[in-house]
N, C-alpha and C positions, 0 to 999 in steps of 0.2 A: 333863119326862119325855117320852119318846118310845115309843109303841108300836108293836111287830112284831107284826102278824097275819097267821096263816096259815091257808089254809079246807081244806078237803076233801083227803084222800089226800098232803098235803104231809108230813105226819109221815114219809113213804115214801121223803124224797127219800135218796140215795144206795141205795137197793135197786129201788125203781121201775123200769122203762124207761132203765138209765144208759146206756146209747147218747142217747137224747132229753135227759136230766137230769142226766148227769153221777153222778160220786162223793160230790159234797157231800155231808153231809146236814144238817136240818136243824137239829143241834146245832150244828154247825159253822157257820149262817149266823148263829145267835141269837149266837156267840161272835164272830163277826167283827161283826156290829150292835152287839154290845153296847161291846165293845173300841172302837171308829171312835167312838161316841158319848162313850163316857168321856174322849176326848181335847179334848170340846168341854165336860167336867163336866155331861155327861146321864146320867140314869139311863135305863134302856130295861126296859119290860116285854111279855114275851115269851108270845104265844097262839097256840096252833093249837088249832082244831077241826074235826071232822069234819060237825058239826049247826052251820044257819044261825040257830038261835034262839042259841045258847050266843055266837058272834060278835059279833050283836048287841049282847048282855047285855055282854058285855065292855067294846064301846067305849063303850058309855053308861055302864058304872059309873065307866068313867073320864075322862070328856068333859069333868069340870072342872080336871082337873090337866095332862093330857096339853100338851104344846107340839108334836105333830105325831105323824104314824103313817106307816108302813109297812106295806102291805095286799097281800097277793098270795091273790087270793078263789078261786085255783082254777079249779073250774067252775063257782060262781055268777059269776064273771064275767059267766055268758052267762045266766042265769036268776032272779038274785038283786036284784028291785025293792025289795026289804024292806030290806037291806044298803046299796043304790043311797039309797034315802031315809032308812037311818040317819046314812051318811055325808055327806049332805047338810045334816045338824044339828046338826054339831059345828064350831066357831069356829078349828080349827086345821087346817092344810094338810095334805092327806094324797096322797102317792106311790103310785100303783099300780105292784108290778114281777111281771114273769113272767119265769120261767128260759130259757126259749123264744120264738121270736118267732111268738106266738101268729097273727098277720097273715098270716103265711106257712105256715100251716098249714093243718086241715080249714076247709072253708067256716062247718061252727058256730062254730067257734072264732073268729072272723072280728066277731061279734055281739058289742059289751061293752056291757053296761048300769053295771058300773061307773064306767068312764073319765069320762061328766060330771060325776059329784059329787067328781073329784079333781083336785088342782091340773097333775098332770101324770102319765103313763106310763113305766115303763124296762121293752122288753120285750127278749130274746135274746141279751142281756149274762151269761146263765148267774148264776151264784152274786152276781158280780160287781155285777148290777144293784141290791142290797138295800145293798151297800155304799158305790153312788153316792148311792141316796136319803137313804142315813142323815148322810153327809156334808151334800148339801143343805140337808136338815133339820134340823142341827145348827147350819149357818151361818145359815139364817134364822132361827134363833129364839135366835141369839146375836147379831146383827148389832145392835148396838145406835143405830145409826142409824136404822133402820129398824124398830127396836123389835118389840114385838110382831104376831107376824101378824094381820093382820086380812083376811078375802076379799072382805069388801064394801070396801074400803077405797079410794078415786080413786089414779091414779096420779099419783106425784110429778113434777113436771117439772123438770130439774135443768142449770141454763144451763152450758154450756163453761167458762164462768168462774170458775164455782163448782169445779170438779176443777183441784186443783194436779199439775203436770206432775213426775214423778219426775226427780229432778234427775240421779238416778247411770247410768251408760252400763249399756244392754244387756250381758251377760255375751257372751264371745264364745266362741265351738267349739259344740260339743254338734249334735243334728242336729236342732234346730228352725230352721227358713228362714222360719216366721212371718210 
């Protein structure tokens, strides 16, 4: 299972600031998440809150089944040590996305307490960003070579020799020069 969480004033998206945020909303992302997952045979459970205790609650009630999350905390982002150390206690990889590139914005905004307790960031990719983590997510925690995620886990080292060389020729046209 894979979960979508959404913190503060996201319930807003497609009415919000849509010059900033766009038209989405967030039904629309929970159904493009959930859709992108099911093609990997994930289920996806889907939160938004406005209150940082109910968040919390959430991810811990389901910290033993989940195989990854998708986190977009809003403006705890920038205020949220409690969230920061919840997510730090849970065994499965977790994607921070923001619709905006928060980076490139006000100087608060600028502050993420979240991003070290996550495996990685997709910020200013709009709607678009929840759909690349959900992919991600879906691929590491199907990838069965590499099995289950693990964060503590050493990295593999994996000799040249060991990757067999795709035998069939590059396709040709199209406008990749790769």
């Amino acid at each position: 299972m894979i979960l979508l969480v959404n913190g503060p004033n996201l319930n807003l998206l497609g009415e919000r600031e849509p010059v900033l945020y766009g038209s989405t909303t967030l039904r629309d992302i929970e159904r493009m998440v959930t859709e992108a997952c099911a093609a990997y045979g994930r289920e996806v459970r889907c939160y938004q809150s406005n209150h940082e205790g109910a968040l919390i609650d959430f991810v811990q009630e389901h910290r033993k089944e989940a195989r990854g999350m998708i986190v977009n905390p809003g403006a705890f982002t920038h205020s949220s040590y409690a969230l920061h150390d919840c997510l730090k206690s849970v065994s499965f990889p977790v994607v921070e996305v923001h619709v905006t590139n928060v980076h490139a914005r006000e100087e608060w905004r600028r502050q993420d307490l979240i991003a070290p307790a996550t495996r990685g960031q997709i910020v200013g990719l709009g709607p678009a960003g929840y759909y690349y983590a959900a992919v991600w997510l879906c691929s590491q925690a199907a990838d069965p070579v590499l099995g289950e995620y693990d964060a503590d886990a050493e990295p593999v080292e994996v000799s040249p020799d060991d990757v067999k060389a795709d035998e069939t020729p590059p396709p040709v046209g199209g406008d990749y020069e790769g």
